[in-house]
C-alpha positions in Angstrom: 8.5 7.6 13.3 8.0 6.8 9.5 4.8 8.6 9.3 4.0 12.4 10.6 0.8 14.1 9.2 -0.2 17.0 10.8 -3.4 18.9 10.6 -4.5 17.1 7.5 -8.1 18.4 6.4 -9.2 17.5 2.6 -12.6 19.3 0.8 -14.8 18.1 -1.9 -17.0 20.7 -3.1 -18.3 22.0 0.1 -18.4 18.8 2.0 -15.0 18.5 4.8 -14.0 15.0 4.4 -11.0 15.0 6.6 -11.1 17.5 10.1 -7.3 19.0 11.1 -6.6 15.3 11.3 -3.2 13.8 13.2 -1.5 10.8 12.4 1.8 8.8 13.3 2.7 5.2 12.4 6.3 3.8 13.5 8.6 1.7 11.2 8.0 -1.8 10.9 4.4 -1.4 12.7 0.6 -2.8 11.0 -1.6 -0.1 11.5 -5.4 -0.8 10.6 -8.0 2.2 10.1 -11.5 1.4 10.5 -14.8 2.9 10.4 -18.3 3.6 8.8 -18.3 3.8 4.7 -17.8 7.6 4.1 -16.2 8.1 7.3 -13.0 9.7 5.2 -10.4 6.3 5.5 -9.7 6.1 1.9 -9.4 9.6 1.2 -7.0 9.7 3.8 -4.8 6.6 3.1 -4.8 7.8 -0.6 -2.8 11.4 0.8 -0.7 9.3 3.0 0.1 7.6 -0.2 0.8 10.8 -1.7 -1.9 10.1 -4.3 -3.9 12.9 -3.1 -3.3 16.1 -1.8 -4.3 17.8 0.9 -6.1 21.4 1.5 -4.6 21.9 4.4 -1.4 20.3 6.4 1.8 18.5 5.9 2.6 14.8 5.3 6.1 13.8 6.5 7.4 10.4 5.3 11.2 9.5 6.9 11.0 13.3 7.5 10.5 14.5 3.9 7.6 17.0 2.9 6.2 15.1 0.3 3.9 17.5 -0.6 6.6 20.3 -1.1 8.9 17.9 -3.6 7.7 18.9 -7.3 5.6 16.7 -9.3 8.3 14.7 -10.9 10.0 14.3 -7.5 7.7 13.2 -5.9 6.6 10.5 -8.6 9.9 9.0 -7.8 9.7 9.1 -4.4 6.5 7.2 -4.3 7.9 4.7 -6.9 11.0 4.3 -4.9 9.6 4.1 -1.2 5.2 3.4 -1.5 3.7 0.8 -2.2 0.3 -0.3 -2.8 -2.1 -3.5 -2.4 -6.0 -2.5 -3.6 -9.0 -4.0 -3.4 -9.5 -5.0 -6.9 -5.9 -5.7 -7.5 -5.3 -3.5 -10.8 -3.4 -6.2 -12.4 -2.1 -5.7 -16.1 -4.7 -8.1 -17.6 -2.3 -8.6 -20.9 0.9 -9.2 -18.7 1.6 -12.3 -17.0 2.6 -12.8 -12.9 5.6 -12.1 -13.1 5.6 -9.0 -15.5 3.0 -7.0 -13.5 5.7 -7.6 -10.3 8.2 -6.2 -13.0 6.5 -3.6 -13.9 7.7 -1.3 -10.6 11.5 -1.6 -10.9 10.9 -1.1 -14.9 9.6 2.1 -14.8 11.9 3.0 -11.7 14.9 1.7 -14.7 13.0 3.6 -17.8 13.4 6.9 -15.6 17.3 6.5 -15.4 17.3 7.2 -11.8 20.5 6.5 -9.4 20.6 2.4 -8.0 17.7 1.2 -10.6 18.3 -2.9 -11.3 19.0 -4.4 -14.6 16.2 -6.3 -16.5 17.9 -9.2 -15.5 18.0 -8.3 -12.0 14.2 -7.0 -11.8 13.3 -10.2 -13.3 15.1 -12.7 -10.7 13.8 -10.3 -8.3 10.3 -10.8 -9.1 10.4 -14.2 -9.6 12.0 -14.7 -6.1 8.7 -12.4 -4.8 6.2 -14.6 -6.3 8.3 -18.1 -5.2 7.8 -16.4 -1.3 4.3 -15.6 -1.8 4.0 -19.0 -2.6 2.8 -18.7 -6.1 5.5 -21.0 -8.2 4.1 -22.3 -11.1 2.2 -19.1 -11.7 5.5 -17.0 -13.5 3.7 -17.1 -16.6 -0.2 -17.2 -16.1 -2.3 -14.0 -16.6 -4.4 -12.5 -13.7 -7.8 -13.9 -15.6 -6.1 -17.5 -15.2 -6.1 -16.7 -11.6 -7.7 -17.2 -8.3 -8.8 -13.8 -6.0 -6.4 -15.1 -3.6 -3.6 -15.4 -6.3 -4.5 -12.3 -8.3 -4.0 -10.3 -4.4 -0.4 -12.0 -4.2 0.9 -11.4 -7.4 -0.3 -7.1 -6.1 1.6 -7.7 -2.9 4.5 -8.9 -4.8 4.2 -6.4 -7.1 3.9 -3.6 -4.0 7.2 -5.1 -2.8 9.1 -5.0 -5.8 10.9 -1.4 -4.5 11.9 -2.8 -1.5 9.3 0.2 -0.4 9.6 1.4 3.4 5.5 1.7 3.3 3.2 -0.5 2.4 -0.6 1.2 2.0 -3.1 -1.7 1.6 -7.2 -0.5 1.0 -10.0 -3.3 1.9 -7.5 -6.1 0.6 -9.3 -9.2 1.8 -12.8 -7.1 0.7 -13.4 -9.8 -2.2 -11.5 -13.1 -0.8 -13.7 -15.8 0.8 -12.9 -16.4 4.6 -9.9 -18.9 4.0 -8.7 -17.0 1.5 -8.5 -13.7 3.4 -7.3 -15.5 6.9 -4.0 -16.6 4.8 -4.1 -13.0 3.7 -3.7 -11.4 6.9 -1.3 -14.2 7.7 0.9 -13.1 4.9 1.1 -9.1 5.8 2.2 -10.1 9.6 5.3 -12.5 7.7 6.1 -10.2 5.2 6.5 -7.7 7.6 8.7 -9.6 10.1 10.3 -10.6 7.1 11.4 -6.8 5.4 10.6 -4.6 8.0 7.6 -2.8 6.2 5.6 -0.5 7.6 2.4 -1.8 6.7 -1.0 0.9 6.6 -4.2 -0.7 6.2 -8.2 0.3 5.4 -10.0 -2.7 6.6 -13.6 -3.6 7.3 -12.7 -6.7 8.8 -12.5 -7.0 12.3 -10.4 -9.9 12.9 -7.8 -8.4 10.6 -7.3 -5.4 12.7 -7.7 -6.7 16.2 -3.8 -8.3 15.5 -2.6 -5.3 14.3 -0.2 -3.1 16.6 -2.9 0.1 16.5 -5.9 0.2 15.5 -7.2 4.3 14.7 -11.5 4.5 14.5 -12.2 7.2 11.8 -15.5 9.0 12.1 -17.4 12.3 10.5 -13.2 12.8 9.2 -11.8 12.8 12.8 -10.3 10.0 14.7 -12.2 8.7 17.8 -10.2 9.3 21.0 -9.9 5.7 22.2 
């Protein structure tokens, strides 16, 4: 089990979000979470993330407390074993394809941590992420010269860069027309057969979760017993 939170339960104001809330994924499985807007999906994928704390319970990833490592710690330790694919991509709109993959296993160097790449390494690496995503040609253009479908890639790539055990995806395909985000969810179910990611997703779309290996209903901050 990559996953383990236990008893998760998150405030704002005086509104619950999140109710003593259970969750598992194993390695290498898709899991998609689905339900109404508001329901609490985001909020929770962003603690699984270990972007947002709890108010109450613990988030185990590969058996580590996340929430008990110290800020700094834990900044690594997302850097090093997260990462992320949003919605609206959050590309670097001054740096080209393959310097937004970069930018990952540059900071990951900048902080003089233990196994960090060379430049020269990070860039190969990179460039051999956006050559499988199948976006050669595209090294050098900036997310505004771009397609949806492209911009999303060069964030996948970029999520990848680590080598990260988890990968935390939020409405991915939300702005991609229907071709577009049919080769989307092709590309998570290769990419995970292919490095053995444990891929978490928030997904409105139907057809994208029915082929994923679970499928968890959120509602009112609780998970429907299926």
């Amino acid at each position: 089990m990559i996953i383990e939170c236990k008893d998760i339960c998150k405030f704002y104001g005086k509104v619950q979000v999140l109710r003593d809330l259970n969750f598992s994924a194993d390695k290498g499985n898709i899991v998609s979470i689905v339900g109404a807007s508001g329901a609490g999906k985001t909020t929770l994928l962003q603690i699984l993330g270990t972007i947002l704390k709890p108010d109450g319970g613990s988030v185990l990833i590969n058996g580590t407390d996340v929430f008990a490592l110290s800020s700094n710690e834990l900044a690594e330790f997302r850097n090093r074993k997260i990462g992320f694919v949003f919605q609206f991509h959050h590309l670097l709109p001054e740096f080209t394809a393959v310097e937004n993959v970069m930018m990952p296993a540059l900071i990951l160097k900048s902080e003089h941590t233990g196994n960090a790449l060379g430049t020269r390494e990070i860039k190969e690496r990179a460039l051999s992420l956006l050559a499988e995503l199948g976006l050669s040609g595209k090294e050098s253009s900036r997310p505004s010269e771009m397609s949806g479908g492209e911009q999303q890639r060069v964030a996948i790539a970029r999520a990848l860069m680590n080598n990260p055990d988890i990968i935390f995806a939020d409405e991915p395909s939300g702005n991609l027309d229907s071709k577009t985000k049919k080769e989307l969810h092709d590309l998570f179910f290769k990419l995970r057969d292919a490095h053995g990611q444990t891929i978490i997703i928030v997904t409105h779309d139907a057809s994208m979760a029915d082929r994923s290996d679970k499928i968890l209903e959120i509602k009112d901050g609780q998970f429907v017993a299926q």
